[in-house]
BALOBA-1460 file (C-alpha; in Angstrom, 3 decimals):
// residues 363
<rec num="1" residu="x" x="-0.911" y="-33.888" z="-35.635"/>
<rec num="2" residu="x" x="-0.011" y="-36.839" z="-33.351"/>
<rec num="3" residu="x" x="-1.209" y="-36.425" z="-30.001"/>
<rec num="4" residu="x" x="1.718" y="-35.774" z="-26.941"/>
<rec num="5" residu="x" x="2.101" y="-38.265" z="-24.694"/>
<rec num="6" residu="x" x="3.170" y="-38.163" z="-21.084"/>
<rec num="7" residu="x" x="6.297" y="-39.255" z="-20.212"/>
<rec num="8" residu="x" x="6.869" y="-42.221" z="-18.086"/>
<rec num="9" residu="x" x="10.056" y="-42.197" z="-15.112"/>
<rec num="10" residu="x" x="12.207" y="-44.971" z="-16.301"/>
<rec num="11" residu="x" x="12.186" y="-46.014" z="-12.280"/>
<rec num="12" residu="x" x="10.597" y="-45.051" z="-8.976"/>
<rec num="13" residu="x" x="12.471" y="-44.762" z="-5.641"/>
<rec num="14" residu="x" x="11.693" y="-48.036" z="-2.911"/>
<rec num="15" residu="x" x="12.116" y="-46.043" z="-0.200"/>
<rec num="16" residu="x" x="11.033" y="-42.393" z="0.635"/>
<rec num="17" residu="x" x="13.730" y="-39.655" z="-0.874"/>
<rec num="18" residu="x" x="14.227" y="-36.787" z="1.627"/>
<rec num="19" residu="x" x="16.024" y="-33.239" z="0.857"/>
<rec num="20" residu="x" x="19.203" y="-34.559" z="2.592"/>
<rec num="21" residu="x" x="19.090" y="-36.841" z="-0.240"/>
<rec num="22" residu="x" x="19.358" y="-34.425" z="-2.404"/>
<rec num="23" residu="x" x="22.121" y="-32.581" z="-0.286"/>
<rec num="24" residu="x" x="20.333" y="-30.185" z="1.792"/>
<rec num="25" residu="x" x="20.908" y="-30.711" z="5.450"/>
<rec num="26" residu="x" x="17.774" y="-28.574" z="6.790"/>
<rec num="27" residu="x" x="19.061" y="-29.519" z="10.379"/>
<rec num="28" residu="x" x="22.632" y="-28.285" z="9.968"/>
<rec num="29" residu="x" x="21.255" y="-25.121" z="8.242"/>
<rec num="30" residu="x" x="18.975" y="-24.834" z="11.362"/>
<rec num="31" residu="x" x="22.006" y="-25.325" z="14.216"/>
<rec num="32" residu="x" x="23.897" y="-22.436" z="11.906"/>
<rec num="33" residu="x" x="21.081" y="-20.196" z="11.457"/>
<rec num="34" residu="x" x="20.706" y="-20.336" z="15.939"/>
<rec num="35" residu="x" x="24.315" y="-18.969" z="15.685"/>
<rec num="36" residu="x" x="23.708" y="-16.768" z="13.467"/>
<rec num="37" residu="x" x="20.968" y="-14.864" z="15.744"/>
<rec num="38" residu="x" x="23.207" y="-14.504" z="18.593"/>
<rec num="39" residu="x" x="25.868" y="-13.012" z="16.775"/>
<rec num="40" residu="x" x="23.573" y="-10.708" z="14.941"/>
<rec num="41" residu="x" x="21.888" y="-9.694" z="18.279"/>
<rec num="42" residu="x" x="25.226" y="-8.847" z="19.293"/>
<rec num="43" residu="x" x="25.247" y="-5.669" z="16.652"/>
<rec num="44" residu="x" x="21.476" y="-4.634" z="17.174"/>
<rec num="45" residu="x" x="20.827" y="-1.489" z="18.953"/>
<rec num="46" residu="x" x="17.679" y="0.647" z="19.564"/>
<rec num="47" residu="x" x="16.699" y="1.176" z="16.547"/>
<rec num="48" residu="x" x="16.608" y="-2.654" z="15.083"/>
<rec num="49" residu="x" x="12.859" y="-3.998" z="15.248"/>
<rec num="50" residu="x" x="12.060" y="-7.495" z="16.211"/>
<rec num="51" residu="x" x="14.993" y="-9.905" z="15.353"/>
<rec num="52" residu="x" x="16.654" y="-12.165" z="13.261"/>
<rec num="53" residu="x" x="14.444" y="-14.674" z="11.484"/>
<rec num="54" residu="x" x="11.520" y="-12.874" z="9.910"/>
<rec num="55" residu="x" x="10.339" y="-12.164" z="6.352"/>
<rec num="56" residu="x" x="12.086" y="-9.084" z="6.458"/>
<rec num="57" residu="x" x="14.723" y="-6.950" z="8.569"/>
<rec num="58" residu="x" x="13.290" y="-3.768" z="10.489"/>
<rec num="59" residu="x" x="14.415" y="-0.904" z="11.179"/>
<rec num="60" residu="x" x="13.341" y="2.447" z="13.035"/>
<rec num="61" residu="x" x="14.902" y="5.686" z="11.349"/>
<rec num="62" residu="x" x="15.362" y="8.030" z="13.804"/>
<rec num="63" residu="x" x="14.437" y="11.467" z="12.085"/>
<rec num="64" residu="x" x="15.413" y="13.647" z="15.052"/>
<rec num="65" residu="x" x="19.099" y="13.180" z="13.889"/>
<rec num="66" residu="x" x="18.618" y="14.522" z="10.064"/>
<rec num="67" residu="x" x="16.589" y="17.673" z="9.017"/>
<rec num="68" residu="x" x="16.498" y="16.311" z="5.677"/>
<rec num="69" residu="x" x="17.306" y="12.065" z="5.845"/>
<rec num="70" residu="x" x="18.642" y="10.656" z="2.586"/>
<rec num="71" residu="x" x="19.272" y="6.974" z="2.416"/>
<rec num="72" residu="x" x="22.419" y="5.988" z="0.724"/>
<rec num="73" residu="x" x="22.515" y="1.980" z="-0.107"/>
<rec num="74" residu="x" x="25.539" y="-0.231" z="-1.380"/>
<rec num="75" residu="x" x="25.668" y="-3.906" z="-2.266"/>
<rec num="76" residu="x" x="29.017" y="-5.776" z="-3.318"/>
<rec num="77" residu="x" x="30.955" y="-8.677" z="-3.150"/>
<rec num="78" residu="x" x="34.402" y="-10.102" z="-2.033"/>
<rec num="79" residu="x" x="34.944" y="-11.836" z="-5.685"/>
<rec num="80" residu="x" x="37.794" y="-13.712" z="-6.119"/>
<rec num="81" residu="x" x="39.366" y="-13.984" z="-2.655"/>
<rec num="82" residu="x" x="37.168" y="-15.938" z="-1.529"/>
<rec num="83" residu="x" x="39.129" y="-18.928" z="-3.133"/>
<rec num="84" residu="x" x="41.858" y="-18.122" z="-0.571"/>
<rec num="85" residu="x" x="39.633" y="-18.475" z="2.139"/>
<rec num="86" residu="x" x="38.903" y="-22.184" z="1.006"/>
<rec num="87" residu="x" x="42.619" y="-22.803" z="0.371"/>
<rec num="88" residu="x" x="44.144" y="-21.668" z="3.558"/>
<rec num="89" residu="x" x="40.297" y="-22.245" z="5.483"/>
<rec num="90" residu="x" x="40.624" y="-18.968" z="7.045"/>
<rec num="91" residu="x" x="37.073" y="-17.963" z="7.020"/>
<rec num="92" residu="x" x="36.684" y="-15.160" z="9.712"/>
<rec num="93" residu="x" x="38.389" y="-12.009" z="7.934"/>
<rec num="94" residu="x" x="35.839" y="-11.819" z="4.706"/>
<rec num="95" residu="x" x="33.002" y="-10.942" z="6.557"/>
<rec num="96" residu="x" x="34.779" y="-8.116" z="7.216"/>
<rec num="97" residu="x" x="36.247" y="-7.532" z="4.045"/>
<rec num="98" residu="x" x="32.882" y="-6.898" z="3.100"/>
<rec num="99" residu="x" x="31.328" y="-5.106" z="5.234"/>
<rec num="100" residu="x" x="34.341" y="-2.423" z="5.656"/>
<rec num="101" residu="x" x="33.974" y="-2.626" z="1.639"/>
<rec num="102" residu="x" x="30.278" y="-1.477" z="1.645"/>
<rec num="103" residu="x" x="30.558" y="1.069" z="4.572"/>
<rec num="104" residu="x" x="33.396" y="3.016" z="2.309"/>
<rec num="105" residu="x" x="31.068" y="2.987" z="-0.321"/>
<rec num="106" residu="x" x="28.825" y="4.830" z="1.619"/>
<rec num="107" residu="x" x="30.604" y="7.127" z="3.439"/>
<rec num="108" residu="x" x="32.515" y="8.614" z="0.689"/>
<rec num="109" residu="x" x="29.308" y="10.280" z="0.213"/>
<rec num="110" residu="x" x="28.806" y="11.459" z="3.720"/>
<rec num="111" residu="x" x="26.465" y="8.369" z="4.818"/>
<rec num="112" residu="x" x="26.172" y="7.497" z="8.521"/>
<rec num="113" residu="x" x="25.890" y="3.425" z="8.415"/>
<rec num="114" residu="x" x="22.463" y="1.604" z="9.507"/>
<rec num="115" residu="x" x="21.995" y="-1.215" z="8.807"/>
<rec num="116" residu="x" x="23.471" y="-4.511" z="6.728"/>
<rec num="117" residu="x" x="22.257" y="-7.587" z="5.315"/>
<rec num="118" residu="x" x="24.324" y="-10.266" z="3.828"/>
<rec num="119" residu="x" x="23.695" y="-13.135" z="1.293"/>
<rec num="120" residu="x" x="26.018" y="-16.369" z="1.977"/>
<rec num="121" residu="x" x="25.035" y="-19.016" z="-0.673"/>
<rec num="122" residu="x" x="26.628" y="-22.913" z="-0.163"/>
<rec num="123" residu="x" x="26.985" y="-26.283" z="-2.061"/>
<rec num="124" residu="x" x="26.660" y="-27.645" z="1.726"/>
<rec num="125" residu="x" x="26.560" y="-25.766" z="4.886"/>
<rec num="126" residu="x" x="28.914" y="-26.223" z="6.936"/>
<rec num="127" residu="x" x="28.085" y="-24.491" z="10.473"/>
<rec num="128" residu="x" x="31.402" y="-24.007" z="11.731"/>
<rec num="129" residu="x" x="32.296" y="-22.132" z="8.473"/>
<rec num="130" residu="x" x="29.200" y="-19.984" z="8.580"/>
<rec num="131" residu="x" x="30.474" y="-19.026" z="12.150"/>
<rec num="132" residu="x" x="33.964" y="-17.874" z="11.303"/>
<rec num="133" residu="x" x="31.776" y="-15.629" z="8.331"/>
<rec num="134" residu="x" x="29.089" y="-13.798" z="10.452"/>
<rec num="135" residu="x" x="31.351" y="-13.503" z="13.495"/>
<rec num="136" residu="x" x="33.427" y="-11.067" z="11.074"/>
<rec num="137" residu="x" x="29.916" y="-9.491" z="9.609"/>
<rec num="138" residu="x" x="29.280" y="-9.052" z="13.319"/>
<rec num="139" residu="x" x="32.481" y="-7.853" z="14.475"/>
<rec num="140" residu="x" x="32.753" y="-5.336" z="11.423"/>
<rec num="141" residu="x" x="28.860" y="-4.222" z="12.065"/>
<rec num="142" residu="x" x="29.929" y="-3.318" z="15.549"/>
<rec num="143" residu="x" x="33.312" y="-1.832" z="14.784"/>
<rec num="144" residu="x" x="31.539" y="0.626" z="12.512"/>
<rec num="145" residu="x" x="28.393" y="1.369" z="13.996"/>
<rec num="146" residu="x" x="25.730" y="-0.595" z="11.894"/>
<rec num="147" residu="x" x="23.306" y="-3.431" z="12.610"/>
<rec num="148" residu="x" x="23.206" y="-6.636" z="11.310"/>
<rec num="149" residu="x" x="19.735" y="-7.107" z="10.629"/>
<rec num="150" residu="x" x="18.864" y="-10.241" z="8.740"/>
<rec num="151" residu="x" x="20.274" y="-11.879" z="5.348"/>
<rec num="152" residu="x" x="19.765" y="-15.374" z="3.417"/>
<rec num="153" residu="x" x="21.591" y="-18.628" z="3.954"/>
<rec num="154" residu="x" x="21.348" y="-20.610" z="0.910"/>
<rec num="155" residu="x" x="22.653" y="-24.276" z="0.248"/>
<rec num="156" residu="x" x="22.642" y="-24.867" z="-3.204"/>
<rec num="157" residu="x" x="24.194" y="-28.545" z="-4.318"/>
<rec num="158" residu="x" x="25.652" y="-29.369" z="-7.540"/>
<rec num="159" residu="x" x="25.927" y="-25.837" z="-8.079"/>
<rec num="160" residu="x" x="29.078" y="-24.373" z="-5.483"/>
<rec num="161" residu="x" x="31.659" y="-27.430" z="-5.445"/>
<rec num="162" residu="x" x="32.218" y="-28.647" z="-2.158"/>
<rec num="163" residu="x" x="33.462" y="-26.388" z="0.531"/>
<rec num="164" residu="x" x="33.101" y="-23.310" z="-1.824"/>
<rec num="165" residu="x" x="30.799" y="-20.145" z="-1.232"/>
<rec num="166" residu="x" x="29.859" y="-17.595" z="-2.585"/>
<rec num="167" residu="x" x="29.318" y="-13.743" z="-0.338"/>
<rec num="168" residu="x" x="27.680" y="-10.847" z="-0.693"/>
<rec num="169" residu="x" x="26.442" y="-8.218" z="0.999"/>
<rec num="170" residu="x" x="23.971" y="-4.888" z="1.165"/>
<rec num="171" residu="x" x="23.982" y="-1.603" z="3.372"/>
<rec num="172" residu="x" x="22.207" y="1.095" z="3.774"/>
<rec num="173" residu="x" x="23.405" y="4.602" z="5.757"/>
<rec num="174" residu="x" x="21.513" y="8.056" z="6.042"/>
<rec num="175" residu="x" x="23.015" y="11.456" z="5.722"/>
<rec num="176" residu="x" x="21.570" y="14.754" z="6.120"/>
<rec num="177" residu="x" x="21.026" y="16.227" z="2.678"/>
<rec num="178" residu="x" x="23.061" y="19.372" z="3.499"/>
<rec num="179" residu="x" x="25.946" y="17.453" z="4.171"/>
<rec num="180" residu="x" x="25.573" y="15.160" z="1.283"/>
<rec num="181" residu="x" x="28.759" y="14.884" z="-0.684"/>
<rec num="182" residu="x" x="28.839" y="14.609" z="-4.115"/>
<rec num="183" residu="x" x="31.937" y="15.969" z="-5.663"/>
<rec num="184" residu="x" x="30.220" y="18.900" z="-7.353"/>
<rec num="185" residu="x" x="31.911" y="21.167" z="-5.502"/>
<rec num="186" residu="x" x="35.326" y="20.206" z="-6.623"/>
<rec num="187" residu="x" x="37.264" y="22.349" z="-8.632"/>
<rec num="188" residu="x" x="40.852" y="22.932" z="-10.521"/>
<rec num="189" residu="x" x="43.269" y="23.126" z="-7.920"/>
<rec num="190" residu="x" x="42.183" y="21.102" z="-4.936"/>
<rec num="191" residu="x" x="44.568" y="18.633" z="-3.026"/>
<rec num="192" residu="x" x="43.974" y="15.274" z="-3.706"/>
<rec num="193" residu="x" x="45.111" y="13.402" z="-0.673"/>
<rec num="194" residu="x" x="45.662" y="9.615" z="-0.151"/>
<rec num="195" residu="x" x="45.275" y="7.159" z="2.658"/>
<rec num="196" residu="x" x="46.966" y="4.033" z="2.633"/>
<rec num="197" residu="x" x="45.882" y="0.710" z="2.120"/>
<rec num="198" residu="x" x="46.777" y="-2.554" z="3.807"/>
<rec num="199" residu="x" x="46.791" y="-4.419" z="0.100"/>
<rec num="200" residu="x" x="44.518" y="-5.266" z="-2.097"/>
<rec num="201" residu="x" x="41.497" y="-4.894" z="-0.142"/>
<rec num="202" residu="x" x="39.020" y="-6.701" z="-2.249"/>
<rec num="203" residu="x" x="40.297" y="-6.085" z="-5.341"/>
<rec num="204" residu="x" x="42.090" y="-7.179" z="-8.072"/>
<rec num="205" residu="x" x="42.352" y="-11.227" z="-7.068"/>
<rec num="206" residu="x" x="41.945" y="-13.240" z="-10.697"/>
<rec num="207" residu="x" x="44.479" y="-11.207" z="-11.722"/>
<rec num="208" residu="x" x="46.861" y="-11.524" z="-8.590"/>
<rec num="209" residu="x" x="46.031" y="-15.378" z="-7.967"/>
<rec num="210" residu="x" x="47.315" y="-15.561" z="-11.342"/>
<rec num="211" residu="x" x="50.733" y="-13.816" z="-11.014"/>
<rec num="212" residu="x" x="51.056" y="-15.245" z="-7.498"/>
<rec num="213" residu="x" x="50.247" y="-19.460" z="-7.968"/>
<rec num="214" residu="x" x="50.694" y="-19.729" z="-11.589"/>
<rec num="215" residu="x" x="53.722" y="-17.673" z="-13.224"/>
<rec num="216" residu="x" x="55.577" y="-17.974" z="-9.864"/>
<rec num="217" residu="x" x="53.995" y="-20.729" z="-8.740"/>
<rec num="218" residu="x" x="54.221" y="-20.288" z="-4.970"/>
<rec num="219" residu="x" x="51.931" y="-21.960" z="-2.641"/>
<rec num="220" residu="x" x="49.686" y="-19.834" z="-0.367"/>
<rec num="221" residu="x" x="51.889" y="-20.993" z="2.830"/>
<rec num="222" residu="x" x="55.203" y="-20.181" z="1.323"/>
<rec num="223" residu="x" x="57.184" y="-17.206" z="2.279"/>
<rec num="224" residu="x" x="57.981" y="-14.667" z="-0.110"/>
<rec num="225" residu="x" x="60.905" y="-12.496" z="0.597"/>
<rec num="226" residu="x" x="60.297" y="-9.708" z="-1.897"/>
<rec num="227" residu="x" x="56.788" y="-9.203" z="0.262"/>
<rec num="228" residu="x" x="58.318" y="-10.016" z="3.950"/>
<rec num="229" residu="x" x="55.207" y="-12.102" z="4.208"/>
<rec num="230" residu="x" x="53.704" y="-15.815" z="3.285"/>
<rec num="231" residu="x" x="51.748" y="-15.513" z="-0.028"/>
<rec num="232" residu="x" x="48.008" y="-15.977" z="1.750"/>
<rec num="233" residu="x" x="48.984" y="-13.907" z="4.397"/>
<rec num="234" residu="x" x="49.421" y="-11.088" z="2.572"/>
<rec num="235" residu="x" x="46.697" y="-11.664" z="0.285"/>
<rec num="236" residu="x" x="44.100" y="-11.728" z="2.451"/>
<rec num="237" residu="x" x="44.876" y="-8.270" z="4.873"/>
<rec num="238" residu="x" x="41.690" y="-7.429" z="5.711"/>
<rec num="239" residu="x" x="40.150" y="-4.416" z="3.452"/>
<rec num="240" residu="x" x="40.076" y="-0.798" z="5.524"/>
<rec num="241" residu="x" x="37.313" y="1.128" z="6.540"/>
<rec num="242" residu="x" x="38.364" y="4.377" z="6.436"/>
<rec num="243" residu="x" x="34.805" y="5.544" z="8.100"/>
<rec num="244" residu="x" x="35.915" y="7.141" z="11.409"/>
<rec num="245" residu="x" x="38.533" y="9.733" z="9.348"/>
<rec num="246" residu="x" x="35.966" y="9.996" z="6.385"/>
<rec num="247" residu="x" x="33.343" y="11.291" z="9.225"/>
<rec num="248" residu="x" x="36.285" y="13.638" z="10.615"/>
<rec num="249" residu="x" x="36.898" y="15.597" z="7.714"/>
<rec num="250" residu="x" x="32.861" y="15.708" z="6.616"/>
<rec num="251" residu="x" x="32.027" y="17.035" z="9.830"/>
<rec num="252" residu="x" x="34.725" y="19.742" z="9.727"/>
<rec num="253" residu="x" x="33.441" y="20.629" z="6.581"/>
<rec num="254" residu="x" x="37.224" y="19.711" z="4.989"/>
<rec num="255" residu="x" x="36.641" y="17.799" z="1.983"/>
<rec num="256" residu="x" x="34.722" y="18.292" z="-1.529"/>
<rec num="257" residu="x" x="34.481" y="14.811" z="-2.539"/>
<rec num="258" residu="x" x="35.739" y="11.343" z="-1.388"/>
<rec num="259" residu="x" x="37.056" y="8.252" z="-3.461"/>
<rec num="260" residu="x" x="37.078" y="4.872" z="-2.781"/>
<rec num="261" residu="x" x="39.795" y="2.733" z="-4.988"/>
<rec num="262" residu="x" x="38.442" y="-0.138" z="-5.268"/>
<rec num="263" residu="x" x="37.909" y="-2.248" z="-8.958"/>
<rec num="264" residu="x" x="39.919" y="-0.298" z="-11.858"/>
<rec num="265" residu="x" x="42.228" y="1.469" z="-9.216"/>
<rec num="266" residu="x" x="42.376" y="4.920" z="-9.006"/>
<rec num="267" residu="x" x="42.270" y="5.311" z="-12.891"/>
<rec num="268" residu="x" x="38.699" y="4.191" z="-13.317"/>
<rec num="269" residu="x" x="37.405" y="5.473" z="-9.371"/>
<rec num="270" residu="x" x="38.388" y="9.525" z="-9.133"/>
<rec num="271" residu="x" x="36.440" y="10.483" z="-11.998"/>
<rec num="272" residu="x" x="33.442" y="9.012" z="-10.307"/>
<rec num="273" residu="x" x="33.336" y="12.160" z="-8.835"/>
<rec num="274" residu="x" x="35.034" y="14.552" z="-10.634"/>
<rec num="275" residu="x" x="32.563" y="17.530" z="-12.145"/>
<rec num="276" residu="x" x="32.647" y="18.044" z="-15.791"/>
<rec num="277" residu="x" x="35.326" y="19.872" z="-16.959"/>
<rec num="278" residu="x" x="37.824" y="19.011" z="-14.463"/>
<rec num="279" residu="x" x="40.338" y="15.997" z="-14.391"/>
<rec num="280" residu="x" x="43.554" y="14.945" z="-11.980"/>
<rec num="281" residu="x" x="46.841" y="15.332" z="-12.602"/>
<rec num="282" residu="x" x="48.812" y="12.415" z="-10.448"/>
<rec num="283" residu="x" x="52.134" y="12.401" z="-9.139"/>
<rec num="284" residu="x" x="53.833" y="8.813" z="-9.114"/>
<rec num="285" residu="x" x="56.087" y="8.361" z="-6.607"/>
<rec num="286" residu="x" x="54.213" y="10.745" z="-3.966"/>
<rec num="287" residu="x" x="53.100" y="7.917" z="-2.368"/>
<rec num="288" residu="x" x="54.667" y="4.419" z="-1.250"/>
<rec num="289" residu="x" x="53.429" y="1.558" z="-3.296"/>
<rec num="290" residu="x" x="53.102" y="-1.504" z="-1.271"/>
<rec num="291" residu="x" x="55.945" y="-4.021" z="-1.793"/>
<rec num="292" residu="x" x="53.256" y="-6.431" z="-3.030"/>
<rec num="293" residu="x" x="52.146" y="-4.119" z="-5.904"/>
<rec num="294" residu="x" x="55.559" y="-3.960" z="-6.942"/>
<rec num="295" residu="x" x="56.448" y="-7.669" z="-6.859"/>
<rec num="296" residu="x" x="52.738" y="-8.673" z="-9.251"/>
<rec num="297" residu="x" x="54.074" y="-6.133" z="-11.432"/>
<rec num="298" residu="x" x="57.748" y="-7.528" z="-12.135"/>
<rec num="299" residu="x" x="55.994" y="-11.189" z="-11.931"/>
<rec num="300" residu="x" x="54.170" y="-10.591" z="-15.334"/>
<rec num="301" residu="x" x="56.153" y="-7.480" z="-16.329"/>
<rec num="302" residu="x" x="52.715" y="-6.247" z="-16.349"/>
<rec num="303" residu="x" x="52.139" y="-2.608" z="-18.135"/>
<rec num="304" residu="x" x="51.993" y="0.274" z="-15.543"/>
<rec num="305" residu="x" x="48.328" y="1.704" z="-17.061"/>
<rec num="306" residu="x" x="47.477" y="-2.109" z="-16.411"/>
<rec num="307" residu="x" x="48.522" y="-2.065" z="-12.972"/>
<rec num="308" residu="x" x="46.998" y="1.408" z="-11.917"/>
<rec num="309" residu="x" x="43.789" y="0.532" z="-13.436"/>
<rec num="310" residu="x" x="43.598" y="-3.014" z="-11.518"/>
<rec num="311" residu="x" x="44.630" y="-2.248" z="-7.883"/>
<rec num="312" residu="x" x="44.599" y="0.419" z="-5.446"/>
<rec num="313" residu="x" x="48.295" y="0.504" z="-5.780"/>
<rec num="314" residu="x" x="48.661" y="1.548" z="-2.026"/>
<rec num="315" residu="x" x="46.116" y="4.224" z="-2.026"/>
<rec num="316" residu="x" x="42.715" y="3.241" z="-0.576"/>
<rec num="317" residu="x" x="40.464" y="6.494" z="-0.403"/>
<rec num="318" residu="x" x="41.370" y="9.691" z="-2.232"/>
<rec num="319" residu="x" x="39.970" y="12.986" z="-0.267"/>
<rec num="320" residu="x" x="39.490" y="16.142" z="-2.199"/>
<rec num="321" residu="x" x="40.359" y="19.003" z="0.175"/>
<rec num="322" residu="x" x="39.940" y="22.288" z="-1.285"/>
<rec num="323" residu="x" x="43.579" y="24.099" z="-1.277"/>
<rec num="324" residu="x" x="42.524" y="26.698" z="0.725"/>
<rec num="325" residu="x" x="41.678" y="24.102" z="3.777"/>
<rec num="326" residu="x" x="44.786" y="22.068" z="3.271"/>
<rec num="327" residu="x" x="46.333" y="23.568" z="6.170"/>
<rec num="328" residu="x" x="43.240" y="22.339" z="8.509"/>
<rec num="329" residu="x" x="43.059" y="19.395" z="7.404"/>
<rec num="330" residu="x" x="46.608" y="18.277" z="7.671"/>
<rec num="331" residu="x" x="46.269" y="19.455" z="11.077"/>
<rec num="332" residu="x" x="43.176" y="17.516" z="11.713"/>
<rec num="333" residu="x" x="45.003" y="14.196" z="10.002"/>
<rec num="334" residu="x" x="47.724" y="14.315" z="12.337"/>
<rec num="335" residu="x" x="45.883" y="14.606" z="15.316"/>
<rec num="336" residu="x" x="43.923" y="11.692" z="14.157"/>
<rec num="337" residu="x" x="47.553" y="10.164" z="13.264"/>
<rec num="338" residu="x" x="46.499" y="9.183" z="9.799"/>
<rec num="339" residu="x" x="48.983" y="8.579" z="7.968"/>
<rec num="340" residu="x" x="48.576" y="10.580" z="4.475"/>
<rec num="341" residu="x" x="50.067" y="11.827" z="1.050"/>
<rec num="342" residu="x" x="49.730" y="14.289" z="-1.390"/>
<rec num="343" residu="x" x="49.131" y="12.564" z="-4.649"/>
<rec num="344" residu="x" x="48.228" y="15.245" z="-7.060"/>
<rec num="345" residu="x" x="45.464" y="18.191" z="-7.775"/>
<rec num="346" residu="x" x="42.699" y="18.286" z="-9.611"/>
<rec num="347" residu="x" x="43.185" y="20.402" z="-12.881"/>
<rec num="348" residu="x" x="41.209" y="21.733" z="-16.129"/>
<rec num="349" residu="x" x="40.200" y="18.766" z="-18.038"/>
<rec num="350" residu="x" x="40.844" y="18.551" z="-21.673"/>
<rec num="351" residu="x" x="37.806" y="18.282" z="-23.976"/>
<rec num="352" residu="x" x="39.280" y="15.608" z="-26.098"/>
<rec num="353" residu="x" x="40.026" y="13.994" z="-22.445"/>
<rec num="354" residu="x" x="36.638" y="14.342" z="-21.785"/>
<rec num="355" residu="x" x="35.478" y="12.681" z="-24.713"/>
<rec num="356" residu="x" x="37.920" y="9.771" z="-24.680"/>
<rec num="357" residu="x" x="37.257" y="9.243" z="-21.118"/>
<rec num="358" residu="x" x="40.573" y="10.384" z="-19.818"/>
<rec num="359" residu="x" x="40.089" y="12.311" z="-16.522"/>
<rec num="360" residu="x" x="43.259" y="10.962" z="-14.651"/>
<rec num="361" residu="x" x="46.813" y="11.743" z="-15.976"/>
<rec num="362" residu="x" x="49.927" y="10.299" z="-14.671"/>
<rec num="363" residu="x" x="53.161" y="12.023" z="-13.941"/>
């Protein structure tokens, strides 16, 4: 067998090659980073260790607020939107996109939100862009109680074209295990009740984009009368957190199980936490669907079960109030003037149903 020989570079540099030569800036990512500190310091409170900047983010769990602490954690993703952030550069609404994104996730099951970290990845860092992104991390931290404790700031050339990134982001909350919901207390005849949302939160976008800039063909800054809006605009209303009513109803002890409608609509997110044997009968038409669901849908003349098991259609958390608390927490809704609708009940499922995965039936 021949021996291997090493191979030779076909040329050597003449002068020395640095990593900004390979289209890293180290000193840009360090002026961003030093922003990045104050605004994070801006969500810390006593319970954040240290600061920003370390190996790893700390945090003290106070355990005189829980008898029994679980930790509930979350990680997602804004997907697709993003690319209207880099079209219209409006950079300072996805931070919270995401954030309000993971904190639902969380509190549907009763979770208290701690802490976040987020993952912003680059083809080249721009610092004022990595502002507008962390002062909306920051400014949804604060809005709904959680620290922003540390995260990763990648610039990755050649792989992100230029002025594209990529965002992501991870939470953790605490609840007490008594007050832990999990849907297992649900049962036939409950109220399912839904909360509006402001669009398409963070869902849904390849498929919208689509409808929106290449059937129709509008540009993001064009007005669109059937929407009373410019295309971008309403594409990128900033996703709801719902976690101020969500801690309402928990603490009055109001609700049997929470849903957020996020990817797959509320086809593919209610029987997340629907017990066996149950499913949920849905009434169209109890609710109003936003003007932009209907306009995506007579853009492609796209199939109804296709539509309900993209978006949110409107609906942006589904709460589960048992029907002999209704009356409470309708009270308790309109005091908090949160604007609601009841949507359907929760019925005896069907074994065949069951078996072909069909918990939610439309009406």
């Amino acid at each position: 067998m021949p021996k291997a020989t090493a191979a030779k570079p076909a040329s050597v540099s003449t002068t020395p090659v640095t990593y900004a030569d390979a289209g890293v800036d180290i000193s840009s990512g360090d002026r961003a980073k030093d922003r990045i500190k104050y605004l994070a310091k801006r969500t810390f409170n006593r319970s954040v260790l240290g600061g920003i900047g370390g190996f790893g983010g700390l945090f003290q769990l106070d355990l005189k607020k829980w008898a029994e602490p679980i930790l509930v954690s979350s990680a997602d993703g804004v997907g697709t939107k993003l690319k209207l952030a880099f079209e219209l550069g409006s950079h300072s609404t996805i931070g919270c996109d995401l954030v309000n994104h993971c904190v639902n996730d969380i509190a549907v099951q009763g979770a208290t939100p701690l802490f976040f970290l987020d993952y912003l990845a680059t083809g080249r860092l721009d610092p004022w862009v990595t502002e507008q992104i962390v002062t909306g991390l920051a400014e949804a931290c604060k809005a709904n109680g959680c620290a922003l404790i540390g995260g990763e700031t990648a610039q990755m050339p050649g792989f992100y074209q230029d002025g594209e990134y990529d965002l992501a982001g991870f939470i953790v909350g605490a609840v007490d295990k008594s007050k832990l919901i999990t849907g297992a207390g649900i049962r036939p005849g409950d109220i399912l009740v839904g909360l509006p949302s402001t669009g398409l939160h963070t869902n849904g976008y390849s498929l919208a984009r689509k409808l929106f800039f290449e059937v129709a063909g509008y540009k993001a800054t064009q007005y669109v009368g059937a929407i009373g809006d410019k295309a971008g605009t309403a594409l990128m209303k900033v996703h709801r957190s719902y976690l101020s009513i969500m801690q309402k109803l928990v603490n009055a002890g109001l609700t049997a199980g929470m849903a957020h409608i996020t990817g797959g609509g509320i086809t593919e997110n209610l029987p997340r936490i629907l017990p066996k044997g149950t499913g949920a009968h849905i009434e169209m038409g109890s609710w109003p669907v936003l003007p932009i669901f209907e306009h995506m849908k007579a853009l492609g003349q796209v199939p109804d079960d296709e539509m309900l098991r993209t978006f949110n259609m409107g609906v942006g958390l589904i709460v589960v109030v048992p029907a002999e608390k209704f009356t409470k927490a309708k009270a308790l809704l309109n005091r908090a003037e949160e604007k609601f609708h009841v949507i359907g009940r929760v019925v005896k499922a069907d074994k065949a149903d069951e078996l072909a995965h069909r918990r939610v039936h439309y009406a």
